[in-house]
C-alpha positions as CSV (number, residue, x, y, z in Angstrom):
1,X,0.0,0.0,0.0
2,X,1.4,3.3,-1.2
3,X,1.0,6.5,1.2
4,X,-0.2,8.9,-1.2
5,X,-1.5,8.7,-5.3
6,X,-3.1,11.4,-7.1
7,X,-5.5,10.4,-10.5
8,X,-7.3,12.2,-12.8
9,X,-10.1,10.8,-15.1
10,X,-11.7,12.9,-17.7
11,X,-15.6,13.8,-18.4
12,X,-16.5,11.3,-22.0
13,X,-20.0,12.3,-23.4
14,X,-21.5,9.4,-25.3
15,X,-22.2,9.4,-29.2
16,X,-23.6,6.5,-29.6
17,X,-25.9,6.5,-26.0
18,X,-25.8,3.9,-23.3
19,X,-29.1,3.8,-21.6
20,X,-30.6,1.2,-19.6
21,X,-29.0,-2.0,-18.0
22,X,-30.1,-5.3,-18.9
23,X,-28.6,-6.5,-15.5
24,X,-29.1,-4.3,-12.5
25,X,-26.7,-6.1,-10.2
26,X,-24.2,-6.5,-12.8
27,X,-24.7,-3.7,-14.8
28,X,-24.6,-4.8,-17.8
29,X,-26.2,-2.4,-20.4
30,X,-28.6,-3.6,-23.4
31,X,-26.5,-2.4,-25.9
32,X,-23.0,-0.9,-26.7
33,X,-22.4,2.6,-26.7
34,X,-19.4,4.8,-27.5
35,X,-17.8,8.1,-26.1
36,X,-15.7,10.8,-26.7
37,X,-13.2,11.7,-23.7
38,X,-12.6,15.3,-23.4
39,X,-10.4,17.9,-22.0
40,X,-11.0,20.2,-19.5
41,X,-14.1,18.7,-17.6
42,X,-12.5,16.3,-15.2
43,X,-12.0,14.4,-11.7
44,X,-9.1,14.6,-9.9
45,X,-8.8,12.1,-7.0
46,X,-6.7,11.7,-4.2
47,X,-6.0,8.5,-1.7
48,X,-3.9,9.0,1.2
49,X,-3.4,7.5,4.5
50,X,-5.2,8.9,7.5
51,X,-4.5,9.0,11.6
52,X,-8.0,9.6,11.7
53,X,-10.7,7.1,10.0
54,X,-12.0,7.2,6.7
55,X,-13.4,10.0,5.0
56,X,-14.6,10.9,1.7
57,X,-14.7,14.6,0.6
58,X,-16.2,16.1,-2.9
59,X,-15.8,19.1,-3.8
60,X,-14.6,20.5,-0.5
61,X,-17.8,18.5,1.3
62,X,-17.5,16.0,3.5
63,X,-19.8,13.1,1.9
64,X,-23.0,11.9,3.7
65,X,-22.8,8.3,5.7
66,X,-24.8,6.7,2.4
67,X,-22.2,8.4,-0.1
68,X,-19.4,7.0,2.2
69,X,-20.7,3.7,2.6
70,X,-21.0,3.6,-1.4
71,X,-17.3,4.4,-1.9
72,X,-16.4,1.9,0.5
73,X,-18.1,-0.7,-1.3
74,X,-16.7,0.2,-4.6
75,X,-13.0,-0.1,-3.1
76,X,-13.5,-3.3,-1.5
77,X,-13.0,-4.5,-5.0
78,X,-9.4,-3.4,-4.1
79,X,-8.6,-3.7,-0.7
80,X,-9.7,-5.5,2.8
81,X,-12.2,-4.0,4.9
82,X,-9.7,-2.9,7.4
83,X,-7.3,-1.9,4.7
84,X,-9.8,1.1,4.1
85,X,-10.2,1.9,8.1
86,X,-7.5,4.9,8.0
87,X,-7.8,6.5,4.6
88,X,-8.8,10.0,3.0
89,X,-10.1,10.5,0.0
90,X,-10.4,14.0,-1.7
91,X,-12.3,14.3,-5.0
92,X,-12.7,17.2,-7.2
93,X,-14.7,18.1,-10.2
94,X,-14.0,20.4,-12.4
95,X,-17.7,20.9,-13.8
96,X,-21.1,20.2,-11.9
97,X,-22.0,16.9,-10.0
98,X,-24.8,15.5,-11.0
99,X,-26.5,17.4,-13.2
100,X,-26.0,15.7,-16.2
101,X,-22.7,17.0,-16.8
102,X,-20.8,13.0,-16.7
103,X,-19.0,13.8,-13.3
104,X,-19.9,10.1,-12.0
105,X,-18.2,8.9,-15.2
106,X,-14.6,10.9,-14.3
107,X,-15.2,10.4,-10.7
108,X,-15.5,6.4,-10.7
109,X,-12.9,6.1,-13.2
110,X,-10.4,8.3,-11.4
111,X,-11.5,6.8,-8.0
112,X,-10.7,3.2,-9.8
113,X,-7.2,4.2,-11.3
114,X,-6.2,5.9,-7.9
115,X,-7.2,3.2,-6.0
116,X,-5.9,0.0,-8.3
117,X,-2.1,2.2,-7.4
118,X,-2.5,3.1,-4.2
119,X,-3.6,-0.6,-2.7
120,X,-0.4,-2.0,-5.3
121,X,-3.6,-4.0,-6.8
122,X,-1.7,-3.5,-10.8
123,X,-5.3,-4.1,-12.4
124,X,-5.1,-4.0,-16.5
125,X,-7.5,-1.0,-17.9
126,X,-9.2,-3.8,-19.4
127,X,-10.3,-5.6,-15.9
128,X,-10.4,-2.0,-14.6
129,X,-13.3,-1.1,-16.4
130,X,-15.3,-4.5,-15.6
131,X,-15.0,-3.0,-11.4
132,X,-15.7,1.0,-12.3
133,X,-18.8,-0.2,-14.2
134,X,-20.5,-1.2,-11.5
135,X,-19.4,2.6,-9.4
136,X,-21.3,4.4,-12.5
137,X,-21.8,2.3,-16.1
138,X,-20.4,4.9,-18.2
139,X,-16.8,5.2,-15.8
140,X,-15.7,2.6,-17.7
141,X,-15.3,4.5,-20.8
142,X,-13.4,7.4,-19.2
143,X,-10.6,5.0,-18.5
144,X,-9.6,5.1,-22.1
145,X,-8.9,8.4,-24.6
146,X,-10.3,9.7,-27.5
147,X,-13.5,7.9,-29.1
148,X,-14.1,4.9,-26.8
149,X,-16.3,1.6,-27.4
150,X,-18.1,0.0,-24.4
151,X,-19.4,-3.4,-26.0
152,X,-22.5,-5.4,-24.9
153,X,-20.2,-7.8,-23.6
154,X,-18.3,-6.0,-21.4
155,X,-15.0,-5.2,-23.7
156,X,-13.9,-1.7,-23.4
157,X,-11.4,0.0,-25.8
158,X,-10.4,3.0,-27.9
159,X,-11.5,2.9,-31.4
160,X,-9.5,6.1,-32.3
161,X,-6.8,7.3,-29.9
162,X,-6.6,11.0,-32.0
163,X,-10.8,12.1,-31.9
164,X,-10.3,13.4,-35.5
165,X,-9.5,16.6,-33.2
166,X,-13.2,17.1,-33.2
167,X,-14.1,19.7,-30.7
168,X,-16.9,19.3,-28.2
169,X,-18.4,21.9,-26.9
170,X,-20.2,22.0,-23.7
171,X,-23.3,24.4,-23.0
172,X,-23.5,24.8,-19.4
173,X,-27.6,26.0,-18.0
174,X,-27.0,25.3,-14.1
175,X,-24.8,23.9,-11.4
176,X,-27.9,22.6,-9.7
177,X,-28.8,18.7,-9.2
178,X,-30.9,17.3,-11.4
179,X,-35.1,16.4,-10.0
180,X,-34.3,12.7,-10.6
181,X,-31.1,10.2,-11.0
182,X,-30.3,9.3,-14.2
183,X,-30.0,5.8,-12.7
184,X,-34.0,5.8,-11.8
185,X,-35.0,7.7,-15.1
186,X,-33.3,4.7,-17.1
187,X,-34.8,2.1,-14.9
188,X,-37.8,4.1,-15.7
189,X,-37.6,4.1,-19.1
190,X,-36.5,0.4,-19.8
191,X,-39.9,-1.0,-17.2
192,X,-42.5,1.8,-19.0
193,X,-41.5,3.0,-22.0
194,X,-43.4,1.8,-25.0
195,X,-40.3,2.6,-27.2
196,X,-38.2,1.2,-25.5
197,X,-37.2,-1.6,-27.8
198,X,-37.2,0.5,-30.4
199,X,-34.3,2.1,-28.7
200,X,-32.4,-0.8,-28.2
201,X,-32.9,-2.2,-32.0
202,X,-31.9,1.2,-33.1
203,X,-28.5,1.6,-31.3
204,X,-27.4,-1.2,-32.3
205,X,-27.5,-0.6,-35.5
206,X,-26.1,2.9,-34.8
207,X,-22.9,1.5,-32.9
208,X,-22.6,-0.7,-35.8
209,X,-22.8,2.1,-38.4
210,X,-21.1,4.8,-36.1
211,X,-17.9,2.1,-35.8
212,X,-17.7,2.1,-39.9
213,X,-18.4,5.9,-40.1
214,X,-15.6,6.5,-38.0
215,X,-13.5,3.8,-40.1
216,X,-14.3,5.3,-43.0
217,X,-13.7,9.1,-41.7
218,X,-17.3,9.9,-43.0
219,X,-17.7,13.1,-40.5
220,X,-21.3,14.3,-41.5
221,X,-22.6,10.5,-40.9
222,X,-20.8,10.7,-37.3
223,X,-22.4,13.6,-36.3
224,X,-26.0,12.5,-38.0
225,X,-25.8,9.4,-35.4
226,X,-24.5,11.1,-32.2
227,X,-27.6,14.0,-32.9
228,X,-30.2,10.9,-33.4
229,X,-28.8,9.0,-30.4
230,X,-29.4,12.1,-28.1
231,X,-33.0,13.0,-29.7
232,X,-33.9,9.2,-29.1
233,X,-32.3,8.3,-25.9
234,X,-34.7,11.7,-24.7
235,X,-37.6,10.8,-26.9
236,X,-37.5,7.4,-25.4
237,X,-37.7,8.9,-21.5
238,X,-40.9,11.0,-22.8
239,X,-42.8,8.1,-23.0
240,X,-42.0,6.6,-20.1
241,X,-44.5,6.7,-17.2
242,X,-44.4,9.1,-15.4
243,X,-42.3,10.9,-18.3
244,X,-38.6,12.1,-17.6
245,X,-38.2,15.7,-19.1
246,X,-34.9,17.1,-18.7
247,X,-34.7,19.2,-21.2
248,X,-35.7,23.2,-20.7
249,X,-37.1,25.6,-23.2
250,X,-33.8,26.8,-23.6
251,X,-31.8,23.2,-24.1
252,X,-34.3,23.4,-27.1
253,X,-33.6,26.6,-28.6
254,X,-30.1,26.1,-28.9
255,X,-30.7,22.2,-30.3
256,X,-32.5,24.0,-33.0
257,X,-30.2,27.2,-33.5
258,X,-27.2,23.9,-34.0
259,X,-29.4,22.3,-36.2
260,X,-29.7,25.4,-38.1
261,X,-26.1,25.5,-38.6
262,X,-25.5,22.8,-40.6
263,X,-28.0,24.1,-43.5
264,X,-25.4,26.4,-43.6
265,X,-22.8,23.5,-44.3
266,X,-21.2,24.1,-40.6
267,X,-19.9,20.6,-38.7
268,X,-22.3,21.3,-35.7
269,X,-24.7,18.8,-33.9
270,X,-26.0,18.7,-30.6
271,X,-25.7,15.8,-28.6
272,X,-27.4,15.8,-24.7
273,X,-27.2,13.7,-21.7
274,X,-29.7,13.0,-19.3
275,X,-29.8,16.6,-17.7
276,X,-30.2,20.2,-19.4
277,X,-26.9,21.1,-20.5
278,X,-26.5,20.8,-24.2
279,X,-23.3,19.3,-26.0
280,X,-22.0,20.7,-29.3
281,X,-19.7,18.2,-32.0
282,X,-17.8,20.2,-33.5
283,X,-14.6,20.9,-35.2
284,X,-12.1,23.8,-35.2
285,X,-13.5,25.3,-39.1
286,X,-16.8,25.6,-37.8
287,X,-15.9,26.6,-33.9
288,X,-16.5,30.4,-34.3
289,X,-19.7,30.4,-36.0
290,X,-21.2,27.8,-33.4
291,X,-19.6,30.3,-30.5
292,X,-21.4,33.5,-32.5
293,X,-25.0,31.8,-32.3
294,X,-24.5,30.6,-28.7
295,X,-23.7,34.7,-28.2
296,X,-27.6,35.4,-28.2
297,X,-28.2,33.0,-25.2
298,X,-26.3,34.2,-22.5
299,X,-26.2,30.7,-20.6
300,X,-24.1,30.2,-17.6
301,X,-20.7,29.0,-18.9
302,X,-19.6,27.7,-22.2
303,X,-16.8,25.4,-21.8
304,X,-14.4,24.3,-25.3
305,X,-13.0,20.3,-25.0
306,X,-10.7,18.4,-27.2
307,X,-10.2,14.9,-27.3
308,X,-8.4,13.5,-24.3
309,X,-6.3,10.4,-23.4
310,X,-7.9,8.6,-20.3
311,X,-7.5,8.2,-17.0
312,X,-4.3,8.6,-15.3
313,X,-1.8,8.7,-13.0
314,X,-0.6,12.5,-11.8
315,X,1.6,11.5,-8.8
316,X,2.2,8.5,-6.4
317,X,4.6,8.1,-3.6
């Protein structure tokens, strides 16, 4: 056991979507999904030993019992119980928690790499991502950099280390927590929506074409399937009962003013998580004309991410 390690994961926002798990327990999802990992929207994690019990702290907060007793269940996949009695952890986002932002993404992945160092447990990436999976399903994919698979079966990997430098930017409407988890809206979605096997047949195909469009380096075909992803990953939680809405008024007007862009021949599609904030694919040609029409809507923050390698290792003594 090491006395102090230091990791940092990065944010990845989904083009093709994962949502909903065919095993809860397990989490295993119903279909593949891939990400993009991203600069400057991260989780940076530190484990060091303690003289005075353990202790979990986000964002400068000292986490509740619950959250606590979480985190210790997640690292016994590394250590003994006792092993864990006189640690610290300190965990800091960079963006929003929880509010549909992918912080749980960074934050299990980073908790996963920091802890697989500082316990001397030497875990591959590859088993890595089969324990950070079941802290938050989409962590697995911030282990890796640049546009990242997560298969059906469990296999994680990069597709394309180098993101065709796309640029993704992030549209930023609140800091605030979202009404409901995304964890209950997709167990929501999968038990009541009437689409929801429409979903699933559709991403699959998606992955399938969105693997070959990225083979190919057909850009306009990449961004068509991460924008009809998003729309139907929401579309399906509208039918759900009760219906999960987590779009605003205002996540739609700028989805529309993107859309608008590309009859203008711009490289500009929207892309959204469960939450509010709205996600732009981009590239660096058509960066200043998708900044210009985000002018009009003075949202909270607008934040510009490149491609990113995954998570890592910042220091370790």
């Amino acid at each position: 056991m090491k006395q102090i390690v230091t990791a940092r994961a990065p944010v990845n926002i989904a083009l093709i979507k994962y949502w909903g798990k065919e095993d809860e327990a397990k989490v295993i999802p119903f279909t593949g999904s891939l990400s993009l990992s991203v600069t400057e929207l991260y989780t940076t994690t530190t484990i060091k030993r303690s003289d005075h019990g353990f202790s979990f702290t986000l964002n400068g907060k000292k986490a509740t019992k619950s959250d606590a007793l979480k985190i210790k269940a997640f690292l016994s996949h590394f250590a003994q119980e006792h092993e864990l009695d006189d640690i610290c952890i300190i965990s800091e986002n960079t963006g929003p928690t929880a509010s549909g932002a992918a912080s749980s993404a960074s934050g299990f992945a980073a908790l996963a790499k920091a802890a697989n160092s500082f316990f001397e447990t030497n875990l591959s990436n590859e088993v890595l991502a089969n324990i950070t999976r079941l802290g938050s399903g989409s962590a697995c994919r911030s282990l890796f950099g640049g546009l990242v698979v997560w298969e059906k079966t469990g296999e994680v990997y990069t597709i394309r280390e180098d993101g065709f430098d796309f640029i993704m930017v992030f549209v930023l409407l609140t800091t605030q927590k979202k009404s409901i988890s995304s964890k209950q809206a997709m167990k929501n979605t999968v038990t009541t929506s009437p689409y929801y096997e429409t979903w699933v047949s559709k991403t699959t195909k998606d992955l399938i074409a969105m693997k070959h469009a990225i083979h190919v380096e057909d850009l306009k075909t990449i961004g068509e399937l991460a924008q009809s992803s998003a729309l139907a990953m929401h579309a399906s939680m509208l039918s759900a009962i009760p219906p999960t809405l987590f779009l605003t008024q205002q996540s739609i007007d700028i989805i529309h003013t993107i859309i608008d862009l590309q009859s203008e021949g711009e490289f500009a599609y929207p892309t959204m998580d469960a939450g509010m904030h709205v996600k732009i694919l981009t590239n660096a040609q058509s960066l200043p004309k998708v900044l210009e029409a985000l002018d009009v809507f003075k949202v909270k923050d607008v934040i510009v991410t490149r491609p990113e390698k995954g998570a890592h290792i910042l220091y370790e003594e």
